[in-house]
C-alpha positions in Angstrom: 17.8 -13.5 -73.1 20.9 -12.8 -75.3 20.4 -15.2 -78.0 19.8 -11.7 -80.1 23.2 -12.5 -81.3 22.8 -16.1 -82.5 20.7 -14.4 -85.5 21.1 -15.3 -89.1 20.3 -14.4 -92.6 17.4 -15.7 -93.9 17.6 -15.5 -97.8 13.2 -16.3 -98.2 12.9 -13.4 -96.3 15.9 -11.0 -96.5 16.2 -10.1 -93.2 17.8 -11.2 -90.2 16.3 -14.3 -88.4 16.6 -14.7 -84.8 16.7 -18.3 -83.3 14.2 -18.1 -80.7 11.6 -16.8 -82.5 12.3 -18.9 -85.5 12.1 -21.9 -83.0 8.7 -20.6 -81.3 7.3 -19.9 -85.2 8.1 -23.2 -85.7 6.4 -24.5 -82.5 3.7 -22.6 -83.5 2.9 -24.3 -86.9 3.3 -27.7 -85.3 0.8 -26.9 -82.8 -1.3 -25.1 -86.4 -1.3 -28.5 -87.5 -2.1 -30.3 -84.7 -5.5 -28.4 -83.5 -6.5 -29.2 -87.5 -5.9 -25.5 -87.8 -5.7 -26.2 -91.5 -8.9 -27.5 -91.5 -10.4 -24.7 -89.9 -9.0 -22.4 -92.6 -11.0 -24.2 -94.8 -14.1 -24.0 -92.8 -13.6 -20.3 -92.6 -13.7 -19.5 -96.3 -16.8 -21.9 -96.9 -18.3 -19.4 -94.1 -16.8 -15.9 -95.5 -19.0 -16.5 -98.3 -21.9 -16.4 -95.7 -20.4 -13.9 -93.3 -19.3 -11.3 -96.0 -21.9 -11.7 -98.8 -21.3 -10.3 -102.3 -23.4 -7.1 -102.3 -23.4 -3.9 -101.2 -23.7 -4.8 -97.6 -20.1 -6.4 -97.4 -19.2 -3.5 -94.8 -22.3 -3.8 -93.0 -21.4 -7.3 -92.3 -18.0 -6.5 -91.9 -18.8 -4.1 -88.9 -21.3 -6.7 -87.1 -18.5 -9.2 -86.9 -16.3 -6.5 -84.9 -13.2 -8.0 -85.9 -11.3 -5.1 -83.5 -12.1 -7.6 -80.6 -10.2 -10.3 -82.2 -7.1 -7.9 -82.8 -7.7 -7.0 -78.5 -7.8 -10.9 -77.6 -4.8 -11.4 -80.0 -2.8 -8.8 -78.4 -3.6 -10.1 -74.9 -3.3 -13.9 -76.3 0.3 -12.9 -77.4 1.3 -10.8 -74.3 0.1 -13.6 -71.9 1.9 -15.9 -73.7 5.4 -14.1 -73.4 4.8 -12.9 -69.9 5.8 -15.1 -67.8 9.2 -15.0 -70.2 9.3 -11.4 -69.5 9.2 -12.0 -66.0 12.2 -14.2 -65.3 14.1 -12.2 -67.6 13.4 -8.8 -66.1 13.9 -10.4 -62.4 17.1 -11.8 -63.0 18.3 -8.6 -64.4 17.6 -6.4 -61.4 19.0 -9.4 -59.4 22.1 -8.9 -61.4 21.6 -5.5 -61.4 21.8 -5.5 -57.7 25.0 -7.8 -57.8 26.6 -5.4 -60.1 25.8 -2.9 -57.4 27.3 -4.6 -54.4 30.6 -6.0 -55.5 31.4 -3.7 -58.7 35.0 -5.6 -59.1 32.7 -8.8 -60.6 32.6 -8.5 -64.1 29.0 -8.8 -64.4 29.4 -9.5 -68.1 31.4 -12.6 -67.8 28.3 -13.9 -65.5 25.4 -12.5 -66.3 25.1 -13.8 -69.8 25.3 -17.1 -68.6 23.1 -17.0 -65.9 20.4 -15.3 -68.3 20.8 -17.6 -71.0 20.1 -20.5 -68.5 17.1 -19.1 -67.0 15.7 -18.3 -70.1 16.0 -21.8 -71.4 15.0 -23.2 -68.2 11.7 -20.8 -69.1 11.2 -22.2 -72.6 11.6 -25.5 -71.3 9.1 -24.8 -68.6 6.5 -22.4 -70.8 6.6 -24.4 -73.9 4.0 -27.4 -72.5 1.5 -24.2 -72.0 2.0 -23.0 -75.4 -1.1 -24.8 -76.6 -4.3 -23.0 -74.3 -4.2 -19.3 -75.0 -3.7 -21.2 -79.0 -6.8 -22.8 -78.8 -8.3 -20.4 -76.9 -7.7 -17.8 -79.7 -8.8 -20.1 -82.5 -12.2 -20.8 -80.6 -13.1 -17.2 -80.5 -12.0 -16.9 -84.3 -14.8 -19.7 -85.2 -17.0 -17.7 -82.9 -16.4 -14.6 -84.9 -17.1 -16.0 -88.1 -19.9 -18.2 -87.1 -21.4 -14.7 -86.1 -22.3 -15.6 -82.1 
């Protein structure tokens, strides 16, 4: 949405930090805390001891918990969170796309930044509140997982 260039350095890590996905990491931890996420990493090593046992059978157990379906619900979890984001953006660049088109003398630079960045804070604004179901949705099948249903 062209805050790509409002990135920084982030000396814990070492690399470049962008600002909207700092923001939404942070979101996310805030929401961690809130569902007691904390207390359900607890919960989940009381019950690795029970779900991977300490004898030879730790891969048998490991391949009964088919952990591959949590990796296919977090894939979907994360691309149905940032689609409706993908969206908005990818509509209003054809729109300006087809502006560019029609009247080439516009400098489409000078508006189309603008216009995206608004649109795709307008879309945080209004995807933010909605952050919190595919989350909990996620989490729930993670207890499910380990609680071996």
């Amino acid at each position: 949405m062209g805050l790509g260039f409002a990135s920084f350095f982030n000396p814990a890590l070492g690399t470049q930090a962008n600002a909207v996905g700092g923001f939404f990491g942070h979101m996310a931890a805030f929401l961690f805390i809130v569902m007691n996420g904390h207390l359900i990493v607890l919960m989940s090593v009381i019950k690795s001891f029970e779900a991977f046992p300490v004898d030879q059978n730790f891969l048998l157990a490991l391949g009964e918990m088919k952990l591959f379906t949590l990796g296919a619900d977090l894939f979907a979890s994360g691309l149905w969170i940032a689609l409706p984001m993908i969206g908005m953006l990818m509509f209003v660049n054809l729109a300006l796309g087809i502006v560019s088109r029609v009247a080439p003398q516009m400098n489409i630079y000078a508006i189309g930044f603008p216009i995206t960045l608004t649109v795709g804070l307008i879309g945080i604004a209004a995807t933010l509140p909605m952050l919190d179901q595919p989350f909990f949705a996620l989490m729930e099948r993670v207890i499910e997982i380990f609680n071996g249903k």
